[in-house]
Backbone as JSON, one array per atom type, in Angstrom:
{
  "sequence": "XXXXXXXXXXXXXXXXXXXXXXXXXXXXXXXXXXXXXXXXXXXXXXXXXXXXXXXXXXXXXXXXXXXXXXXXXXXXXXXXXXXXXXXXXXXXXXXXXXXXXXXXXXXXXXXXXXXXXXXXXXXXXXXXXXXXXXXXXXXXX",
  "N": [[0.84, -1.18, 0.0], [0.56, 2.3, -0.84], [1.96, 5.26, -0.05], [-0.18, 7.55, 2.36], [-1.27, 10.48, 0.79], [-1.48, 14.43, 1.61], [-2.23, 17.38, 0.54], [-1.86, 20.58, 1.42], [-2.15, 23.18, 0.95], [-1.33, 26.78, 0.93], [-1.45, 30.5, 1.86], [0.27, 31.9, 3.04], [-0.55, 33.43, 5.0], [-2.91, 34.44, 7.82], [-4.83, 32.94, 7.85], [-4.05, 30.45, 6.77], [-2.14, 29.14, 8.7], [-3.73, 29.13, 11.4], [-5.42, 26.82, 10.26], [-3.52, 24.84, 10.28], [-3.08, 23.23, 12.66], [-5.54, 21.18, 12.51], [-4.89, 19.99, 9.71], [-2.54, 18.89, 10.81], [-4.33, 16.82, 12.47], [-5.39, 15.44, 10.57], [-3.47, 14.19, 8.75], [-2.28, 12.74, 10.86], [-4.03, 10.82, 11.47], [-4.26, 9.74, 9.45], [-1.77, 8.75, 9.14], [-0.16, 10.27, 7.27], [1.96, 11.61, 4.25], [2.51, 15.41, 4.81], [2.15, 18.05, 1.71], [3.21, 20.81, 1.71], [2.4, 23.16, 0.05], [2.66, 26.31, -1.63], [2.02, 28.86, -4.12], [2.84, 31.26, -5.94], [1.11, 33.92, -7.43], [3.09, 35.02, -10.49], [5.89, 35.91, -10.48], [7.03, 36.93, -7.06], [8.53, 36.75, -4.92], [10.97, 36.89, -6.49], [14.72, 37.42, -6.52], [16.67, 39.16, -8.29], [19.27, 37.69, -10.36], [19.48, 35.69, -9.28], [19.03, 31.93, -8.52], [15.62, 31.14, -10.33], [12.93, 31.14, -8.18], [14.11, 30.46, -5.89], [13.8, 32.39, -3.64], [11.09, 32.31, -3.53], [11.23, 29.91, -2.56], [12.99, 30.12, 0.05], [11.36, 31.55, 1.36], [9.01, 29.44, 2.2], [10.53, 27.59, 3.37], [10.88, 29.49, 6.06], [8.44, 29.79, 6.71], [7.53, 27.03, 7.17], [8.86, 26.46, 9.63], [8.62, 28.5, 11.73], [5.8, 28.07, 12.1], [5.42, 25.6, 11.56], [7.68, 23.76, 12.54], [9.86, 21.2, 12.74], [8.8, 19.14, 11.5], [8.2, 16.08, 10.39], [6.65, 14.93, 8.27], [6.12, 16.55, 6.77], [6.68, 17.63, 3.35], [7.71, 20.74, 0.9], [6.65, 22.67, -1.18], [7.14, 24.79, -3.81], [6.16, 26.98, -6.47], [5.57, 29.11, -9.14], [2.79, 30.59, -11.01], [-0.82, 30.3, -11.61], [-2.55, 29.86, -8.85], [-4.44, 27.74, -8.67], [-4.84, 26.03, -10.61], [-2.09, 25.58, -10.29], [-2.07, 24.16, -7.92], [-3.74, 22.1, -8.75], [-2.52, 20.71, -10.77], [-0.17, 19.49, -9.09], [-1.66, 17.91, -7.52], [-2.14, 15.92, -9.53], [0.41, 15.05, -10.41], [1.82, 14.6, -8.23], [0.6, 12.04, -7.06], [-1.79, 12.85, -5.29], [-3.79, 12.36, -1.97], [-5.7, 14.02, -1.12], [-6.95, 17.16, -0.63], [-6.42, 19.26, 2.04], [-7.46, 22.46, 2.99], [-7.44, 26.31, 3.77], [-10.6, 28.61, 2.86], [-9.86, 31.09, 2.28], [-11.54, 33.37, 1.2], [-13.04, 35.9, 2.05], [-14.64, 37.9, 4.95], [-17.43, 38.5, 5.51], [-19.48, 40.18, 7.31], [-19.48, 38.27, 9.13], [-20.02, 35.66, 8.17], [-17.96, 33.41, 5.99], [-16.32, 33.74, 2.99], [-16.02, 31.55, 0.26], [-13.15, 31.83, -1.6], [-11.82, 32.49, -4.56], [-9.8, 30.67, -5.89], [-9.98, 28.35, -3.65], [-12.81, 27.99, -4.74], [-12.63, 27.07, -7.37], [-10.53, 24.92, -7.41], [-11.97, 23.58, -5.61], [-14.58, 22.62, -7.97], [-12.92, 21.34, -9.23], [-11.27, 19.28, -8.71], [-9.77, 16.19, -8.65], [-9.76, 14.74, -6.54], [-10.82, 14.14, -3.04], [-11.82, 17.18, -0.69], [-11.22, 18.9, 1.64], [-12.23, 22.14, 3.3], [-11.38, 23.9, 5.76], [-12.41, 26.03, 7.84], [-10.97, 28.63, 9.4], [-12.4, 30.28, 11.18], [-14.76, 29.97, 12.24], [-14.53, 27.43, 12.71], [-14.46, 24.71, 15.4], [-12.59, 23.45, 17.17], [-10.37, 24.84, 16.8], [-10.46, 27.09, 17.77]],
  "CA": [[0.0, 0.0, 0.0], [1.43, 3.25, -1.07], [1.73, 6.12, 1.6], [-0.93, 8.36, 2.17], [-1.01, 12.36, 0.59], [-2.32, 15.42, 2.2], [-1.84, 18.93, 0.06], [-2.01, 21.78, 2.1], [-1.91, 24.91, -0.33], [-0.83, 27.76, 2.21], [-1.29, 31.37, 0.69], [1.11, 32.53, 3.61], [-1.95, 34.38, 6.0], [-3.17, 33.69, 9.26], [-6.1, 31.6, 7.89], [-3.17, 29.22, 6.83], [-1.47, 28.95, 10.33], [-5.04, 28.9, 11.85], [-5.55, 25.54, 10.27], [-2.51, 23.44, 10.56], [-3.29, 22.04, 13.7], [-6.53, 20.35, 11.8], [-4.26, 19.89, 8.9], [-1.8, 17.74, 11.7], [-4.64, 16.13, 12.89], [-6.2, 14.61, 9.66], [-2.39, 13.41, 8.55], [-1.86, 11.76, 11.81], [-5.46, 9.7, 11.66], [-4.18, 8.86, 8.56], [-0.35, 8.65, 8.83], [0.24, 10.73, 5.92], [2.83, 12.99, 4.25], [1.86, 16.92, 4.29], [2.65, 18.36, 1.27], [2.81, 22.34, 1.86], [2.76, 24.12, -0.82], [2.94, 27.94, -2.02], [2.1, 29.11, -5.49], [2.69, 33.01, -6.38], [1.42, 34.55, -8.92], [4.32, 35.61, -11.19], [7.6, 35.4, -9.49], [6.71, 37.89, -6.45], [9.62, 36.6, -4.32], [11.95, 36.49, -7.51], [15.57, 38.25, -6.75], [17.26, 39.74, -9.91], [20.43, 37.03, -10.13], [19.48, 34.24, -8.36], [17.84, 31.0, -9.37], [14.25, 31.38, -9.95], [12.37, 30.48, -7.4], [15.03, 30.35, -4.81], [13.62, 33.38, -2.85], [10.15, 31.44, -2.75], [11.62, 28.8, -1.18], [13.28, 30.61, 1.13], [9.91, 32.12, 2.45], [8.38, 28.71, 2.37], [11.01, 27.71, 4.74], [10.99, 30.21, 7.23], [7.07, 29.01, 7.35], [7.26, 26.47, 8.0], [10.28, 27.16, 10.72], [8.01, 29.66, 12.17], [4.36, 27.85, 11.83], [5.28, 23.72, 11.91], [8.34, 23.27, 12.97], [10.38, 20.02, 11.57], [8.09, 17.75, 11.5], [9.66, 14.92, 9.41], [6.27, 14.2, 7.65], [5.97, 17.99, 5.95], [7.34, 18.34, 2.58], [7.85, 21.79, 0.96], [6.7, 22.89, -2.61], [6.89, 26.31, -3.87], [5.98, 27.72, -7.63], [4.66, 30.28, -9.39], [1.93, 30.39, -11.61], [-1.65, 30.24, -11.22], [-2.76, 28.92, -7.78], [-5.87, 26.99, -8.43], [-4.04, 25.28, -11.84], [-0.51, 24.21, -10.39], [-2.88, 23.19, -7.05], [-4.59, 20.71, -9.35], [-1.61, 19.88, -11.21], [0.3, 18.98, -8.49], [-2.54, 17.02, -7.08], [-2.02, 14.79, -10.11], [2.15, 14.86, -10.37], [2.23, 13.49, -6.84], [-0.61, 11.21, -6.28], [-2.06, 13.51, -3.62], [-5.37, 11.63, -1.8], [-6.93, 14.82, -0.28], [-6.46, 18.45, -0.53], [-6.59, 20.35, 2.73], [-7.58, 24.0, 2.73], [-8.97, 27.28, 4.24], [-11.41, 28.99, 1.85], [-9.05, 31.82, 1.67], [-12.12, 34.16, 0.84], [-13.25, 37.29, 3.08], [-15.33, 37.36, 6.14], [-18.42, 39.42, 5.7], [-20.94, 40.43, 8.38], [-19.41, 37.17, 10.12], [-19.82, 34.68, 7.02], [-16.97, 33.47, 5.34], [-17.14, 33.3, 1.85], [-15.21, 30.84, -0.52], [-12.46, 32.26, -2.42], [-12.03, 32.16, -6.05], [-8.95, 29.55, -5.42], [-10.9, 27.23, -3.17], [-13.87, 27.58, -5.31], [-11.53, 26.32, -8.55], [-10.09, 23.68, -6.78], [-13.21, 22.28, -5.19], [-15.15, 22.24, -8.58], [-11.77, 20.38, -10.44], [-10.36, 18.59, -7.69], [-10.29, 14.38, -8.6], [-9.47, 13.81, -4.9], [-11.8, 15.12, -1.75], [-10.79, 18.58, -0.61], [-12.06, 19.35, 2.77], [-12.19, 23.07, 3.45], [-11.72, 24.45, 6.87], [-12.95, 27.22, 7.92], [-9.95, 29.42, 10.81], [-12.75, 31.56, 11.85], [-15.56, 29.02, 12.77], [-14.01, 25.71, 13.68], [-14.12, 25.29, 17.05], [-11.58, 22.31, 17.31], [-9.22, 25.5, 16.37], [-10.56, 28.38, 18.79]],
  "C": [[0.89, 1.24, 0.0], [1.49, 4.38, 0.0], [0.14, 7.41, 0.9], [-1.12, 9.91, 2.11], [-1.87, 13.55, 0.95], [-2.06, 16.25, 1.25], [-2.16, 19.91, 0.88], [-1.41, 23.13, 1.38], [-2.4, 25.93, 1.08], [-0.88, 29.2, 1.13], [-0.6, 32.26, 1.93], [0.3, 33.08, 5.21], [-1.94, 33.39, 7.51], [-3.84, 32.3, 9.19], [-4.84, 30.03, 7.87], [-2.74, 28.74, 8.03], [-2.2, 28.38, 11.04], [-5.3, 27.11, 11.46], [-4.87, 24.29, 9.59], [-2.8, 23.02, 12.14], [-4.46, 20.98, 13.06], [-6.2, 19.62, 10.87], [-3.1, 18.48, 9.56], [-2.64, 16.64, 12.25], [-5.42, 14.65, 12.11], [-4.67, 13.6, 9.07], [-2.06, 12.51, 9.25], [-2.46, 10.71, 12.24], [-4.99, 8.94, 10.85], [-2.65, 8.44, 8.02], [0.01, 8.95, 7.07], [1.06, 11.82, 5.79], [1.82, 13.76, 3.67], [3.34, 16.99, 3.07], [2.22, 20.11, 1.52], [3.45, 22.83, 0.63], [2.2, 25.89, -1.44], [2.48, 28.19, -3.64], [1.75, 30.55, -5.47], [2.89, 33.28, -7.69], [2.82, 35.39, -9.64], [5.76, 35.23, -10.21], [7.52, 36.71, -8.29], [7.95, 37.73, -5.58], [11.23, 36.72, -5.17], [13.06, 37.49, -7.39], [16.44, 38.13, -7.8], [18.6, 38.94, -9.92], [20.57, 36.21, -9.61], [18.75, 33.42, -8.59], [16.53, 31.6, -9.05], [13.87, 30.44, -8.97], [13.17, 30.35, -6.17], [14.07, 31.22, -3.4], [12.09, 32.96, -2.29], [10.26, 30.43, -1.59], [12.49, 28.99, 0.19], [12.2, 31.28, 2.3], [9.58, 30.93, 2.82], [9.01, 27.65, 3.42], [11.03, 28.03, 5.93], [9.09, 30.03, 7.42], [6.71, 28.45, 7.87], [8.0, 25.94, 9.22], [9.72, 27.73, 11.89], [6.48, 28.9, 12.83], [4.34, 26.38, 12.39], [6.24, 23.37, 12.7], [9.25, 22.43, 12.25], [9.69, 18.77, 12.21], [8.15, 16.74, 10.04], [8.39, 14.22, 8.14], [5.66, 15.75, 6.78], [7.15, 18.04, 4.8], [7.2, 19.66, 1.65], [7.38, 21.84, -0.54], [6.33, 24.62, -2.81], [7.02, 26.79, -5.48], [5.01, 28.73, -7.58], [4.14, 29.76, -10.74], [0.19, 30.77, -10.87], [-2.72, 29.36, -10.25], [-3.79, 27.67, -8.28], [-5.31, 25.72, -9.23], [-2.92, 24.57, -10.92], [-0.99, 23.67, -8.94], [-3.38, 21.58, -7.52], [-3.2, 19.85, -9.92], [-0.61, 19.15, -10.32], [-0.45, 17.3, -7.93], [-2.53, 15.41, -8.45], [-0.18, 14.27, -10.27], [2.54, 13.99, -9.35], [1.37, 12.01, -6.16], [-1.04, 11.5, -5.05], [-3.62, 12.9, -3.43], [-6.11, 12.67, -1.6], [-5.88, 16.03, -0.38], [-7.12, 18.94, 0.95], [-6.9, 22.24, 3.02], [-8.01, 24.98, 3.38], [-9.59, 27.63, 2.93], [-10.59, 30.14, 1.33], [-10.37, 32.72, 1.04], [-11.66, 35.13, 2.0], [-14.52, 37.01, 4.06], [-15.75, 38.29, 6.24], [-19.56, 39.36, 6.05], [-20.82, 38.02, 9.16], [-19.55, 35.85, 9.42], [-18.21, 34.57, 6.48], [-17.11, 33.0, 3.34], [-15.64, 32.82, 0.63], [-14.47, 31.76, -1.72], [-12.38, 31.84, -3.97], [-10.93, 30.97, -6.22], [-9.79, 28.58, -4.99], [-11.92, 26.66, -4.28], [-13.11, 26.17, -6.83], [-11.37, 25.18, -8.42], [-10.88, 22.77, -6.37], [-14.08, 21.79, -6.19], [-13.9, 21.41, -9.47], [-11.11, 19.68, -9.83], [-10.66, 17.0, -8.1], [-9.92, 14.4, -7.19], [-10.33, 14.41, -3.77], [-10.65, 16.24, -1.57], [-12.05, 18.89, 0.74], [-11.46, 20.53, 2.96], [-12.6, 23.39, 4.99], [-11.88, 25.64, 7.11], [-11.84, 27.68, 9.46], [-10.99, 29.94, 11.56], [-13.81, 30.68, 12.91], [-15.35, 27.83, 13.48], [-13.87, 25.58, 15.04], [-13.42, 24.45, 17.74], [-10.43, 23.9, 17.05], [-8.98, 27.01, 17.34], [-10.74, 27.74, 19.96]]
}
């Protein structure tokens, strides 16, 4: 039996932070590697002389440095492009079972409302994609 894949697409924010403990707790039911990954539009981290992408992965480091820790079952992915797209594509590159997520929308009059990312992802996703909610969950407050 092959191991079992989480994705956790992180867009850097609180909401992200907010729900990695839920994110630790669904990997550890199911002894599975997190994959954390990053995707910025265009090269936003990109310094003038240095591999591409370097400067992403240097943020996506100090993340999870900062956020997880070294926990030995977190691996790191960081491109650019268009989130929702190299979300999915990954999801097929790696044989990922389940996407993890917040909604990554906005939180109006106390609703939260699904981001244009999430939304993407949850209507093209082949694998479940459970969406947590930072603000509501109450396993998290």
């Amino acid at each position: 039996m092959s191991e079992y894949k989480i994705l956790f697409p992180v867009d850097l924010s609180e909401s992200s932070v907010k729900i990695y403990p839920q994110v630790k707790k669904v990997a550890e039911k199911c002894r599975a590697q997190v994959y954390l990954t990053y995707v910025s539009k265009i090269a936003e981290y990109y310094v003038e002389g240095e591999e591409y992408g370097k400067s992403l992965k240097e943020k996506m480091e100090a993340f999870k440095k900062k956020y997880i820790g070294d926990a030995p079952n977190v691996k790191i992915f960081a491109e650019v492009g268009e989130p929702a797209e190299k979300i999915l594509e990954t999801v097929e590159k790696e044989g990922i079972d389940m996407i993890v997520m917040a909604p990554h929308g906005k939180k109006v009059l106390g609703k939260v409302l699904v981001g244009s990312v999430a939304s993407a992802v949850i209507r093209e996703a082949t694998v479940p994609v459970l969406l947590v909610n930072p603000f509501l969950d109450k396993t998290l407050n």
